[in-house]
PDB file of N, H, CA, C and O in Angstrom:
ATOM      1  N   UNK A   1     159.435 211.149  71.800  1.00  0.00           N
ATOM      2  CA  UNK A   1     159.233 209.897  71.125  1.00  0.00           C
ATOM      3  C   UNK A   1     157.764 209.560  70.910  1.00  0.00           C
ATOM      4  O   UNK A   1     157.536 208.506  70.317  1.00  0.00           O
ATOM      5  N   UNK A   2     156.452 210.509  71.416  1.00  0.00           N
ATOM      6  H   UNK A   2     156.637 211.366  71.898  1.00  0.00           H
ATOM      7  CA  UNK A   2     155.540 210.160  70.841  1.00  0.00           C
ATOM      8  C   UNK A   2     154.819 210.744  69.668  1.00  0.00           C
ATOM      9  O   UNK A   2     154.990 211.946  69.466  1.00  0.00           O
ATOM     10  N   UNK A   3     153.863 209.921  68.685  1.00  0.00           N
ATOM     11  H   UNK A   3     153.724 208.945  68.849  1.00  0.00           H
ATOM     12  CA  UNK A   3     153.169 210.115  67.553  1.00  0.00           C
ATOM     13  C   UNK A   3     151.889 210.442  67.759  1.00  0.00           C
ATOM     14  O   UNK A   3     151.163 209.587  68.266  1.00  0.00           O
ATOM     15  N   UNK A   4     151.402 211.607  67.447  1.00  0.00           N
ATOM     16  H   UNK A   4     151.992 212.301  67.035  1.00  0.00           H
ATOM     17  CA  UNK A   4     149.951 212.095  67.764  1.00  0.00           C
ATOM     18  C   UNK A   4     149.361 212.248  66.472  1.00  0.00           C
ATOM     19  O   UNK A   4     148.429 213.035  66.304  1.00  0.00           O
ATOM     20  N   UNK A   5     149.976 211.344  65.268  1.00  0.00           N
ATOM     21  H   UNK A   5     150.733 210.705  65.405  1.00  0.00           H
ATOM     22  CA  UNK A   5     149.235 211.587  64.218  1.00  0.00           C
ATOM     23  C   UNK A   5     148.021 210.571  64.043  1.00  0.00           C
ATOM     24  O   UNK A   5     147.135 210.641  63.190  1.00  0.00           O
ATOM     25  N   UNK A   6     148.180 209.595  65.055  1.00  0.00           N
ATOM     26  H   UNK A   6     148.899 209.538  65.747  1.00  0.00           H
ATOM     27  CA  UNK A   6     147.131 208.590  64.926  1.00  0.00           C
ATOM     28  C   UNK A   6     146.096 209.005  65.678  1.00  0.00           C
ATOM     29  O   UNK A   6     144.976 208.594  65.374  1.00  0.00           O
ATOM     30  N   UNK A   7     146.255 209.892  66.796  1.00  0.00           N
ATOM     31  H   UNK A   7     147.164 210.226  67.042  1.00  0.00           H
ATOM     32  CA  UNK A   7     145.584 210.296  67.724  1.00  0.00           C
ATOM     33  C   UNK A   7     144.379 211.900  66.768  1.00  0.00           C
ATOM     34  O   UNK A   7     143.252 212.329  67.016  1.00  0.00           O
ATOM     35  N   UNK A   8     145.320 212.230  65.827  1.00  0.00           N
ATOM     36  H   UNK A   8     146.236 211.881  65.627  1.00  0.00           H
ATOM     37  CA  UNK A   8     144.371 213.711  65.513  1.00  0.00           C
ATOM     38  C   UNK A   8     143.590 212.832  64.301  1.00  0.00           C
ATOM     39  O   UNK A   8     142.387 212.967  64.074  1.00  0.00           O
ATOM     40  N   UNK A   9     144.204 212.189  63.785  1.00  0.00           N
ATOM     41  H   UNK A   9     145.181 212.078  63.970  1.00  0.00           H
ATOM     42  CA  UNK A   9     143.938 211.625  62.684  1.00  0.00           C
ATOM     43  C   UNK A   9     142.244 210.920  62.778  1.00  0.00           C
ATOM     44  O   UNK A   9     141.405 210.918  61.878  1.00  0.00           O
ATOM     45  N   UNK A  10     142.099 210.272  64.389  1.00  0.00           N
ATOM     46  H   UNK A  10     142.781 210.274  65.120  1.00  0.00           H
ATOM     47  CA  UNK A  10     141.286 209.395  65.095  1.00  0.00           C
ATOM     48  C   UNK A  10     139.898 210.441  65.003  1.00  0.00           C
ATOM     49  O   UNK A  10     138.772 210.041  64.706  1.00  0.00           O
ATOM     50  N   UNK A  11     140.167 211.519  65.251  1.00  0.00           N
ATOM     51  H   UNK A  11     141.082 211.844  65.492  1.00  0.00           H
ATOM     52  CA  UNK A  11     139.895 212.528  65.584  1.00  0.00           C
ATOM     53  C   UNK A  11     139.563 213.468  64.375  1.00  0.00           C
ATOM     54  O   UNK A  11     139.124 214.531  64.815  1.00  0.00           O
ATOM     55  N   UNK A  12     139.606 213.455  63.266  1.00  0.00           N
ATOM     56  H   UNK A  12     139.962 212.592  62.909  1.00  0.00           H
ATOM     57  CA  UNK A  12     139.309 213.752  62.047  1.00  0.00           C
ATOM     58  C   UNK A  12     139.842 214.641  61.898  1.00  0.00           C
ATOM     59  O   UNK A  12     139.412 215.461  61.088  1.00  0.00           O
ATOM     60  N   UNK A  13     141.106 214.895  62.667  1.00  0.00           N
ATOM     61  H   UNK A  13     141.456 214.228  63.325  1.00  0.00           H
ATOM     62  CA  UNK A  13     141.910 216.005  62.452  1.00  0.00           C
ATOM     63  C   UNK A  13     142.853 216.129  61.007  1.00  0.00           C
ATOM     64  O   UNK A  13     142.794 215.330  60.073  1.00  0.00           O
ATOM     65  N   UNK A  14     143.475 216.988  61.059  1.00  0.00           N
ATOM     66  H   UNK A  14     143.523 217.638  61.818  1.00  0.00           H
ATOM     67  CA  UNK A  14     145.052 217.023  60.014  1.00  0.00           C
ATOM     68  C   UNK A  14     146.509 216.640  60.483  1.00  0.00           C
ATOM     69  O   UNK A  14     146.961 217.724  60.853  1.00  0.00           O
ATOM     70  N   UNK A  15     147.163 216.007  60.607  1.00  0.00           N
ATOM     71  H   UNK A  15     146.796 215.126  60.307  1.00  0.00           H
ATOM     72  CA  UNK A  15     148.077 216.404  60.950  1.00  0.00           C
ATOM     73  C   UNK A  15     149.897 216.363  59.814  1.00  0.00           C
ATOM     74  O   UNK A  15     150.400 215.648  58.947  1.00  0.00           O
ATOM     75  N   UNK A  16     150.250 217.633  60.597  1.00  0.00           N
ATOM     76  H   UNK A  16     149.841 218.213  61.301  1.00  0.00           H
ATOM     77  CA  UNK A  16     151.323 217.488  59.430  1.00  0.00           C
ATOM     78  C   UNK A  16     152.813 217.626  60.266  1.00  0.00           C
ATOM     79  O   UNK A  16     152.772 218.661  60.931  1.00  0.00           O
ATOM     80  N   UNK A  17     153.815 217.073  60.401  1.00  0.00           N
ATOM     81  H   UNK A  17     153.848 216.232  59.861  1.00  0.00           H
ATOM     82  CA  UNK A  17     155.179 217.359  60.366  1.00  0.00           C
ATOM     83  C   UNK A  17     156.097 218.059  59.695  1.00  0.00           C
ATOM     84  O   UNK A  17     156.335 217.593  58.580  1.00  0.00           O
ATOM     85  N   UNK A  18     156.796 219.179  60.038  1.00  0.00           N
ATOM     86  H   UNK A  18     156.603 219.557  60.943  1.00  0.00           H
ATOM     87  CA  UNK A  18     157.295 220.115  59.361  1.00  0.00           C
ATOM     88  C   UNK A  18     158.945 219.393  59.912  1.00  0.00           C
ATOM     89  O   UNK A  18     159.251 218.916  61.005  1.00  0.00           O
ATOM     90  N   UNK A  19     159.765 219.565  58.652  1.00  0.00           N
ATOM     91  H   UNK A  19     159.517 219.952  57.764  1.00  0.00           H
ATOM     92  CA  UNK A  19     161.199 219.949  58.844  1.00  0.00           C
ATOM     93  C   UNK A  19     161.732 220.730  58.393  1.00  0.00           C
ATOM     94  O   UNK A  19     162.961 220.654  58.383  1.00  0.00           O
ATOM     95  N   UNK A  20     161.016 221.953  57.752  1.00  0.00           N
ATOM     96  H   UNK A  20     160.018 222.014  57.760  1.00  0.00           H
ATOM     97  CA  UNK A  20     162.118 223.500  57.605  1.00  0.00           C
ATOM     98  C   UNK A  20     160.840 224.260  57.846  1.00  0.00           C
ATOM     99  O   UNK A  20     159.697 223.923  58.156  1.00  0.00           O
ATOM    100  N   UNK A  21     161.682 225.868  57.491  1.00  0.00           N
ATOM    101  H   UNK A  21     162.611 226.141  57.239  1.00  0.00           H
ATOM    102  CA  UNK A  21     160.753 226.883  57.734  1.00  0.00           C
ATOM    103  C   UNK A  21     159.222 226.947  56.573  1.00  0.00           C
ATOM    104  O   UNK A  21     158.019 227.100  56.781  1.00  0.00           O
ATOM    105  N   UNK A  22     160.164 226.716  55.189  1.00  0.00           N
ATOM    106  H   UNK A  22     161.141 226.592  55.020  1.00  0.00           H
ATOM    107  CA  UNK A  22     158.749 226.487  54.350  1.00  0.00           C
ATOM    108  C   UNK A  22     158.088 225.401  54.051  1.00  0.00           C
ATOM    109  O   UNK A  22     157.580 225.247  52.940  1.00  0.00           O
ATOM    110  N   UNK A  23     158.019 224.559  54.958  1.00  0.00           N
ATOM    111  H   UNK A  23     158.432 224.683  55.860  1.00  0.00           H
ATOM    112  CA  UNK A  23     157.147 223.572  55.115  1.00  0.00           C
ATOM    113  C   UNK A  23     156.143 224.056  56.673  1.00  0.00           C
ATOM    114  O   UNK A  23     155.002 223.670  56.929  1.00  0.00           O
ATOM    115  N   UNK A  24     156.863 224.831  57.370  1.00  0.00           N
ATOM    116  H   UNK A  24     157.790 225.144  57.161  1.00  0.00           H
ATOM    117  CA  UNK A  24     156.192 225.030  58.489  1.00  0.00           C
ATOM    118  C   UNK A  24     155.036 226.350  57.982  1.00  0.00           C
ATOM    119  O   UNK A  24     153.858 226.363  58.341  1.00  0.00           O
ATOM    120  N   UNK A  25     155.738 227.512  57.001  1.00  0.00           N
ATOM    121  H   UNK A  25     156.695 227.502  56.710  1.00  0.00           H
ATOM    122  CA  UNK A  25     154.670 228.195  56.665  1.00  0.00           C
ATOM    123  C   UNK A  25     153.536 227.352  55.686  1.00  0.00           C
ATOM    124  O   UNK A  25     152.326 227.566  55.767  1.00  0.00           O
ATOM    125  N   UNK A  26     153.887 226.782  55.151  1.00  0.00           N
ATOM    126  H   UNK A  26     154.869 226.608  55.085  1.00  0.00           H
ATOM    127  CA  UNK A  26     152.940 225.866  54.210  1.00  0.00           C
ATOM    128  C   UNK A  26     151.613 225.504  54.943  1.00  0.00           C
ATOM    129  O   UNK A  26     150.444 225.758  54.654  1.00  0.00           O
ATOM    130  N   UNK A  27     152.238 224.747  56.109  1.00  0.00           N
ATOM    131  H   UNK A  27     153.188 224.540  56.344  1.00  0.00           H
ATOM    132  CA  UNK A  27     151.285 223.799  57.218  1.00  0.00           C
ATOM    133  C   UNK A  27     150.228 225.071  57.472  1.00  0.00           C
ATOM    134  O   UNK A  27     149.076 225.060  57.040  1.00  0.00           O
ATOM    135  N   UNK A  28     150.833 226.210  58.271  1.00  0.00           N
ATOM    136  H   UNK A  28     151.769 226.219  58.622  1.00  0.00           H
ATOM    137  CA  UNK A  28     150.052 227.108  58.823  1.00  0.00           C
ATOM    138  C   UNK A  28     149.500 227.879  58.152  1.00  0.00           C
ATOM    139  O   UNK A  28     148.728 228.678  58.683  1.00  0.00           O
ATOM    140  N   UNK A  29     149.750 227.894  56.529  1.00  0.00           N
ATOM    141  H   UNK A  29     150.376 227.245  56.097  1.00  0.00           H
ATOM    142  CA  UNK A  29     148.692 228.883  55.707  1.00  0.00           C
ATOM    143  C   UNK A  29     147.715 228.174  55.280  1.00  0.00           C
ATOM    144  O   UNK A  29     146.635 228.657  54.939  1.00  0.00           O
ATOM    145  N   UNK A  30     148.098 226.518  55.248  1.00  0.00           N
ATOM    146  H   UNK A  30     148.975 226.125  55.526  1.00  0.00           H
ATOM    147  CA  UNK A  30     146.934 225.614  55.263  1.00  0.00           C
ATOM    148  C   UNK A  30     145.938 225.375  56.464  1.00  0.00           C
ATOM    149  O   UNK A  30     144.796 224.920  56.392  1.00  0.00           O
ATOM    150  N   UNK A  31     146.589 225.761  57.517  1.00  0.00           N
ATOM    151  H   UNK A  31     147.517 226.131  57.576  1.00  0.00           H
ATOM    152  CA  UNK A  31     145.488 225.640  58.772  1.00  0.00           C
ATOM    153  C   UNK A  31     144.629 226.844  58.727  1.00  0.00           C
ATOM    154  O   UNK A  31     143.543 226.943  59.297  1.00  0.00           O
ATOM    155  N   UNK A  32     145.090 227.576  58.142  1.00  0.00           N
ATOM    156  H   UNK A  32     145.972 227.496  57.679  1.00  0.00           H
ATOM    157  CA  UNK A  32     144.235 228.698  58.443  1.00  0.00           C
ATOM    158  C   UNK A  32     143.365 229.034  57.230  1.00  0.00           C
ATOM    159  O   UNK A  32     142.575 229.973  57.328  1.00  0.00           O
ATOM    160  N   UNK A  33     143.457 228.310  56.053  1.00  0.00           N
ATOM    161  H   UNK A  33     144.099 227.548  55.974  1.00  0.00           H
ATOM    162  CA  UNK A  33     142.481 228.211  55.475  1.00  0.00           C
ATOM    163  C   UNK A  33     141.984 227.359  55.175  1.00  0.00           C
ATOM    164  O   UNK A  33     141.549 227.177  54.037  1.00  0.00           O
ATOM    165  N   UNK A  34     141.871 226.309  56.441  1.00  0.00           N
ATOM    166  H   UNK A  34     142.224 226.456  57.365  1.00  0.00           H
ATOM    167  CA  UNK A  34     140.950 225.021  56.471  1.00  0.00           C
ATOM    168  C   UNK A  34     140.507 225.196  57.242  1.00  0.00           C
ATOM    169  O   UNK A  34     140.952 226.014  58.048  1.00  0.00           O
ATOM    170  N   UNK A  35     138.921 224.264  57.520  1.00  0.00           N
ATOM    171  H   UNK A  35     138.560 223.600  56.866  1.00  0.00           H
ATOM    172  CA  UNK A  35     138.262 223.977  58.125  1.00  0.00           C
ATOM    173  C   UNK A  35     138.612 222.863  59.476  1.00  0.00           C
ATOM    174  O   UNK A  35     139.122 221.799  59.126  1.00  0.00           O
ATOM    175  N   UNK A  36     138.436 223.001  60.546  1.00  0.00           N
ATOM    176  H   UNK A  36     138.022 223.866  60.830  1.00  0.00           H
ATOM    177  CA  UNK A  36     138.672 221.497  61.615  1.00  0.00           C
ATOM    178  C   UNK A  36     139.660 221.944  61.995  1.00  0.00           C
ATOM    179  O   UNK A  36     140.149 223.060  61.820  1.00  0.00           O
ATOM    180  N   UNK A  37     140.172 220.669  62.805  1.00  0.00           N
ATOM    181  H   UNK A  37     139.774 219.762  62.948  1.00  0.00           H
ATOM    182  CA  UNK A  37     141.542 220.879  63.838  1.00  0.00           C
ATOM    183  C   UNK A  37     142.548 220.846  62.885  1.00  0.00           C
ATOM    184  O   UNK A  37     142.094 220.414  61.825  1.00  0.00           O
ATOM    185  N   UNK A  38     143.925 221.170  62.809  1.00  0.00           N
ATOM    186  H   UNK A  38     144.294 221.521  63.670  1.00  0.00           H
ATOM    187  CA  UNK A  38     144.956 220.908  62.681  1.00  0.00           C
ATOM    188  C   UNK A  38     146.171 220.986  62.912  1.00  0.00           C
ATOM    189  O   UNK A  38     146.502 222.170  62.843  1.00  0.00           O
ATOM    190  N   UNK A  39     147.124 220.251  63.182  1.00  0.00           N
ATOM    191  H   UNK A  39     146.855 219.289  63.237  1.00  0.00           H
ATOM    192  CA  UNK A  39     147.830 219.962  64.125  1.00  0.00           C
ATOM    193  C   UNK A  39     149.102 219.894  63.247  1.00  0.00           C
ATOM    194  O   UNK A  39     149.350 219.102  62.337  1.00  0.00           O
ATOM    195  N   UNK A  40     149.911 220.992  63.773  1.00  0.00           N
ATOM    196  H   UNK A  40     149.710 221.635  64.512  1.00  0.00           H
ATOM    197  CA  UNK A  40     151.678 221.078  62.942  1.00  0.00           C
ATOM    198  C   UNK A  40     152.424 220.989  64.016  1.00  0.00           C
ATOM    199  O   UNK A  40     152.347 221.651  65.052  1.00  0.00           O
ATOM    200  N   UNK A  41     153.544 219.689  63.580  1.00  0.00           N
ATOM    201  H   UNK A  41     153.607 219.152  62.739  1.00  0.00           H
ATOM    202  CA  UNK A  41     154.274 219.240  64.466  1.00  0.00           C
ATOM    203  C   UNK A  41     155.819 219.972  64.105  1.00  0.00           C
ATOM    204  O   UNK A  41     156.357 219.895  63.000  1.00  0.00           O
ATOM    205  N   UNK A  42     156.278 220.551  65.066  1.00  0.00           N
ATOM    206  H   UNK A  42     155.842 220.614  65.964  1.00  0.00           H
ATOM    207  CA  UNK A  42     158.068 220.829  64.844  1.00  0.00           C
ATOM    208  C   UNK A  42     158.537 220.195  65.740  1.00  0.00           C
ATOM    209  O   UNK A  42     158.239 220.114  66.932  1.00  0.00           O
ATOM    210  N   UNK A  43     159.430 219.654  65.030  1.00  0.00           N
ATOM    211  H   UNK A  43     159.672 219.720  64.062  1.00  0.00           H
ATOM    212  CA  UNK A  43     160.697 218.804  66.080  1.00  0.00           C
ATOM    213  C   UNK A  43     161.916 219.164  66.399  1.00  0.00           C
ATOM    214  O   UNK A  43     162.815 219.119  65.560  1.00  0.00           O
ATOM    215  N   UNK A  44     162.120 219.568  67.642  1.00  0.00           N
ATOM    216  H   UNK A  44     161.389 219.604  68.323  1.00  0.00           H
ATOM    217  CA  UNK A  44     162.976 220.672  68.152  1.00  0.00           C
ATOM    218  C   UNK A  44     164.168 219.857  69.244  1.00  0.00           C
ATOM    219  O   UNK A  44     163.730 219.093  70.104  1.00  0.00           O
ATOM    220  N   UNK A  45     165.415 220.056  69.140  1.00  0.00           N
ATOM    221  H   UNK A  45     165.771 220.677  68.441  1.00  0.00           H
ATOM    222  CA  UNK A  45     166.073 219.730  70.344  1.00  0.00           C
ATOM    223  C   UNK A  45     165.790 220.230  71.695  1.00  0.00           C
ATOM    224  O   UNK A  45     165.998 221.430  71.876  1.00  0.00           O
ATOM    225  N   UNK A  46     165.390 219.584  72.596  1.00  0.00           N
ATOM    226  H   UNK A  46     165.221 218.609  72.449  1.00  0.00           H
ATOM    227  CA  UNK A  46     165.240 219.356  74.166  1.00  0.00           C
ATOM    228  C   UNK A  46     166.318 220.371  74.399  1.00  0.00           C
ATOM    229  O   UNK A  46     166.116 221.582  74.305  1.00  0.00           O
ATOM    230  N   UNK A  47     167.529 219.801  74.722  1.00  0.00           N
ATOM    231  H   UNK A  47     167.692 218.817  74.798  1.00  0.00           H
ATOM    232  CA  UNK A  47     168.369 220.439  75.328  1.00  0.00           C
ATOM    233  C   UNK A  47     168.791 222.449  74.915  1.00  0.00           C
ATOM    234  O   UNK A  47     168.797 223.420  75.671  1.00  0.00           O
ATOM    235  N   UNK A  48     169.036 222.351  73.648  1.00  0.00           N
ATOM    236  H   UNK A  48     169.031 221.562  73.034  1.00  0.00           H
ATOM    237  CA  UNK A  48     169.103 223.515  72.729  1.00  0.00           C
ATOM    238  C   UNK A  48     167.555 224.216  73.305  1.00  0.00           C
ATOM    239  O   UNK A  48     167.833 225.240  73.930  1.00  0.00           O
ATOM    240  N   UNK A  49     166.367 224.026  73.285  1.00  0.00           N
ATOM    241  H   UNK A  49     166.141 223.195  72.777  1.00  0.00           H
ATOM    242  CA  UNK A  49     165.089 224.509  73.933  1.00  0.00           C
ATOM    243  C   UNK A  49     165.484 225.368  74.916  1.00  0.00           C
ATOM    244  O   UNK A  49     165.386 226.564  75.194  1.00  0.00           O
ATOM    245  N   UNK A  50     166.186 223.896  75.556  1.00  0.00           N
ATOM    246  H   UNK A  50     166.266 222.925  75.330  1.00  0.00           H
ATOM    247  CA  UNK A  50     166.107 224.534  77.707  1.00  0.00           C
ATOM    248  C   UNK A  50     166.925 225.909  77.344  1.00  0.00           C
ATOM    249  O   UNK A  50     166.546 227.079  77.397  1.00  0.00           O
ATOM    250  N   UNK A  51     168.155 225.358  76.965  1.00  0.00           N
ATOM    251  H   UNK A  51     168.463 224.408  76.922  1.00  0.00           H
ATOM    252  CA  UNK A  51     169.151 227.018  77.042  1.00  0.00           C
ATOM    253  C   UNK A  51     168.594 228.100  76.629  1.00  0.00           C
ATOM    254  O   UNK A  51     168.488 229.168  77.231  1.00  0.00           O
ATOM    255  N   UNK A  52     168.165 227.764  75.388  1.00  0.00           N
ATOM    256  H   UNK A  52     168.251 226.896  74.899  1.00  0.00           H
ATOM    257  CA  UNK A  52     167.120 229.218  74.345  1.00  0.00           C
ATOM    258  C   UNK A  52     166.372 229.998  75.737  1.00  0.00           C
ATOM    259  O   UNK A  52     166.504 231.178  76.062  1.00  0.00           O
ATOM    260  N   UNK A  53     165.782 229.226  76.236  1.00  0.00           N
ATOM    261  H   UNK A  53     165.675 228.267  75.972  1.00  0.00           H
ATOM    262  CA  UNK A  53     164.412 229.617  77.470  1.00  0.00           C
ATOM    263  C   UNK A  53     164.777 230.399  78.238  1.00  0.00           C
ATOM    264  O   UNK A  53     164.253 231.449  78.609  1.00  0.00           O
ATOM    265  N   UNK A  54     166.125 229.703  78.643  1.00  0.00           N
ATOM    266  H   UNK A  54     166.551 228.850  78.341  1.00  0.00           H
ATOM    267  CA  UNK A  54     166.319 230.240  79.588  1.00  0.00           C
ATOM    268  C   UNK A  54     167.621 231.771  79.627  1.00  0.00           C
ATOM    269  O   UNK A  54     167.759 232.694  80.430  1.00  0.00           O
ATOM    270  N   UNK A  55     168.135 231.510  78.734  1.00  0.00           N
ATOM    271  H   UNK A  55     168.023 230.759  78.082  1.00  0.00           H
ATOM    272  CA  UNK A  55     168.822 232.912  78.169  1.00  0.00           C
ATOM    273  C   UNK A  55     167.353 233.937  77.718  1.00  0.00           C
ATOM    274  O   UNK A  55     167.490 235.159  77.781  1.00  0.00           O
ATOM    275  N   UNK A  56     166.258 233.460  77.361  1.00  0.00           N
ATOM    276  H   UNK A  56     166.147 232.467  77.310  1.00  0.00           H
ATOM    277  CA  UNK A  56     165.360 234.333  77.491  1.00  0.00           C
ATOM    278  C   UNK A  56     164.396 234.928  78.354  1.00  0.00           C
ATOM    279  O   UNK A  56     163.897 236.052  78.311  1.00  0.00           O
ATOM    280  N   UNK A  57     164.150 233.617  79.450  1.00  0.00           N
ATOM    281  H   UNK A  57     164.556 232.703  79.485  1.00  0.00           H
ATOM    282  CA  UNK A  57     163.869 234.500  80.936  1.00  0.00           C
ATOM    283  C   UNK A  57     164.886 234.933  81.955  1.00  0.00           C
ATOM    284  O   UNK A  57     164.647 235.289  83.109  1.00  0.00           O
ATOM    285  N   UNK A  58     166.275 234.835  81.254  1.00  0.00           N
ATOM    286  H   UNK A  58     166.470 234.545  80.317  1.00  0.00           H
ATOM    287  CA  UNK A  58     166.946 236.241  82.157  1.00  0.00           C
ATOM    288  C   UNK A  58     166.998 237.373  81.551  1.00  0.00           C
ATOM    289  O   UNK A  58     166.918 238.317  82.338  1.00  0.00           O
ATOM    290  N   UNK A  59     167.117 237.710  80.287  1.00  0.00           N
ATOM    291  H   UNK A  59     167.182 236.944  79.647  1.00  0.00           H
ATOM    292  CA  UNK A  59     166.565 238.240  79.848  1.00  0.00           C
ATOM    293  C   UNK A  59     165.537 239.649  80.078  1.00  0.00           C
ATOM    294  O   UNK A  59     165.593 240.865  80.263  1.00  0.00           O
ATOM    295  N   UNK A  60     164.527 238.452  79.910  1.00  0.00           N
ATOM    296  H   UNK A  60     164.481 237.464  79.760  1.00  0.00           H
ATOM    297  CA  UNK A  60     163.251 239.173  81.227  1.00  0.00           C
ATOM    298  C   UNK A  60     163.494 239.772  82.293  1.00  0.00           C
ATOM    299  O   UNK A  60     163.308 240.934  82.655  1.00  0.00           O
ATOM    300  N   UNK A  61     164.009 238.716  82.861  1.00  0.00           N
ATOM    301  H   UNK A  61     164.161 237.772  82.567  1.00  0.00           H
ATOM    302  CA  UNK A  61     164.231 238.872  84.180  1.00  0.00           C
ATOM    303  C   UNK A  61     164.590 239.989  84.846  1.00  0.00           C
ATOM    304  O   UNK A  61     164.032 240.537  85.796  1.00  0.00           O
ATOM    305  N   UNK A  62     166.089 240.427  83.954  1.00  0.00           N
ATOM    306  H   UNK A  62     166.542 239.982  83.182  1.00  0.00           H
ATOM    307  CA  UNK A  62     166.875 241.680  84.370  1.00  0.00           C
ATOM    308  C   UNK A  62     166.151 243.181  83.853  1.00  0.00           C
ATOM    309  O   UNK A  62     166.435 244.255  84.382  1.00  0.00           O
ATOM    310  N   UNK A  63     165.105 243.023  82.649  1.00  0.00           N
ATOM    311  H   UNK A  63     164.874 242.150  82.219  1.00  0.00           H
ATOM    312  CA  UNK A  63     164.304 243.901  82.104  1.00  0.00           C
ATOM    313  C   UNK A  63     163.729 244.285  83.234  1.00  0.00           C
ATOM    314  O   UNK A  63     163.661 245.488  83.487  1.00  0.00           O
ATOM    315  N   UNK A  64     163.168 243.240  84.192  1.00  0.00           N
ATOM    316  H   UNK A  64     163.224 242.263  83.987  1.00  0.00           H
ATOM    317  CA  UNK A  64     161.624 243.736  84.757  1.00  0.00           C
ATOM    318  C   UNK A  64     162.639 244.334  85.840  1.00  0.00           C
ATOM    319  O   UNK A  64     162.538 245.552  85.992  1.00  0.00           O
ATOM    320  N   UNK A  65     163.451 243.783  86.497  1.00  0.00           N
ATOM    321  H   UNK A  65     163.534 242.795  86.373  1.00  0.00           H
ATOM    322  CA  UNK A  65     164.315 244.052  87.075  1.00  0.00           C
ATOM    323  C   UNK A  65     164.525 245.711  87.345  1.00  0.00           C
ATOM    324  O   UNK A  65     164.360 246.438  88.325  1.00  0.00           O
ATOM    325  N   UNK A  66     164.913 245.889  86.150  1.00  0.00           N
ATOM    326  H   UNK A  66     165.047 245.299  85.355  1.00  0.00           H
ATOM    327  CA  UNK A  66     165.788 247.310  86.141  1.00  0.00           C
ATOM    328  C   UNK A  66     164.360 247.975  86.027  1.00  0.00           C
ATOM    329  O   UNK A  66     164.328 248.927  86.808  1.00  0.00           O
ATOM    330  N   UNK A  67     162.928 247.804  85.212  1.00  0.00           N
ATOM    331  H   UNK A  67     162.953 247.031  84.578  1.00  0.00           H
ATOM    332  CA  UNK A  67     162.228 248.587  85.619  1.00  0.00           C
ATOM    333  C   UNK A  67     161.595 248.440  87.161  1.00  0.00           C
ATOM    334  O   UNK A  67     161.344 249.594  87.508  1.00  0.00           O
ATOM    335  N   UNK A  68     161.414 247.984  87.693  1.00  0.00           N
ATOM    336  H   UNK A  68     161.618 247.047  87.411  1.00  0.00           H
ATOM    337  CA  UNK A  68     161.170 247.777  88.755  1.00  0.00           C
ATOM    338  C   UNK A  68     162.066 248.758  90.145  1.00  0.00           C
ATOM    339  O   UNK A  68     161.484 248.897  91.221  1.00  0.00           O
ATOM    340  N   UNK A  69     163.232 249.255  89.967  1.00  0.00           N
ATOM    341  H   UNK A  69     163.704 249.142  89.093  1.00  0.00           H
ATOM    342  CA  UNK A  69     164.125 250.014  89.885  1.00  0.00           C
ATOM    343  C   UNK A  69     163.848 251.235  89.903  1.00  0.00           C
ATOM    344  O   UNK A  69     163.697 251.770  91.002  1.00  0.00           O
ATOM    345  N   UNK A  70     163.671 252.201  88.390  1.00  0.00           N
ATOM    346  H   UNK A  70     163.794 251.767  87.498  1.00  0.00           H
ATOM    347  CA  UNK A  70     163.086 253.048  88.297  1.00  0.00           C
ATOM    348  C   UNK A  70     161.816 253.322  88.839  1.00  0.00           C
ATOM    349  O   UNK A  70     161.536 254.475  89.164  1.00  0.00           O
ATOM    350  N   UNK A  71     160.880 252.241  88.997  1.00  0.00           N
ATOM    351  H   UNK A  71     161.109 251.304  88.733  1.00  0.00           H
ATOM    352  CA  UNK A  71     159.551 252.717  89.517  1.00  0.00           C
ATOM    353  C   UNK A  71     159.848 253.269  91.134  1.00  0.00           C
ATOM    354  O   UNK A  71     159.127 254.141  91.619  1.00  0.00           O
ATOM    355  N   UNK A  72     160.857 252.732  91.815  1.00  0.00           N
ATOM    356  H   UNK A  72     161.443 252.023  91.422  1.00  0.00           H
ATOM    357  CA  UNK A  72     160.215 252.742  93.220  1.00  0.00           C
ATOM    358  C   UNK A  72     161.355 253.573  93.245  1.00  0.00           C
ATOM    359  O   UNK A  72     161.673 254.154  94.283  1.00  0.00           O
TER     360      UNK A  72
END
């Protein structure tokens, strides 16, 4: 629930809010051929996040795992 566009803005920054993918490449082909800070916001579900994360550090987990395995 917070707004950091007043905050980059304060700051002589850019800031932009993305809601799809080609608005998000837009933002970032513009950051990178601008000058100064700029700041691209995605707005992502919390909950949907946690699971993603964490189906991806087991993931990991069992990777390092099984090499860890073979090494010794």
């Amino acid at each position: 629930g917070l707004n950091y566009e007043h905050v980059v803005k304060m700051h002589g920054g850019n800031f932009t809010s993305v809601k799809n993918w080609e608005e998000f490449r837009e933002a970032i082909s513009a950051s990178l051929n601008g000058r100064g800070l700029h700041v691209v916001e995605v707005k992502t579900d919390r909950q949907e996040n946690v699971i993603i994360h964490r189906k991806l550090w087991n993931g990991v987990s069992q990777e390092i795992n099984e090499l860890l395995k073979k090494v010794q």
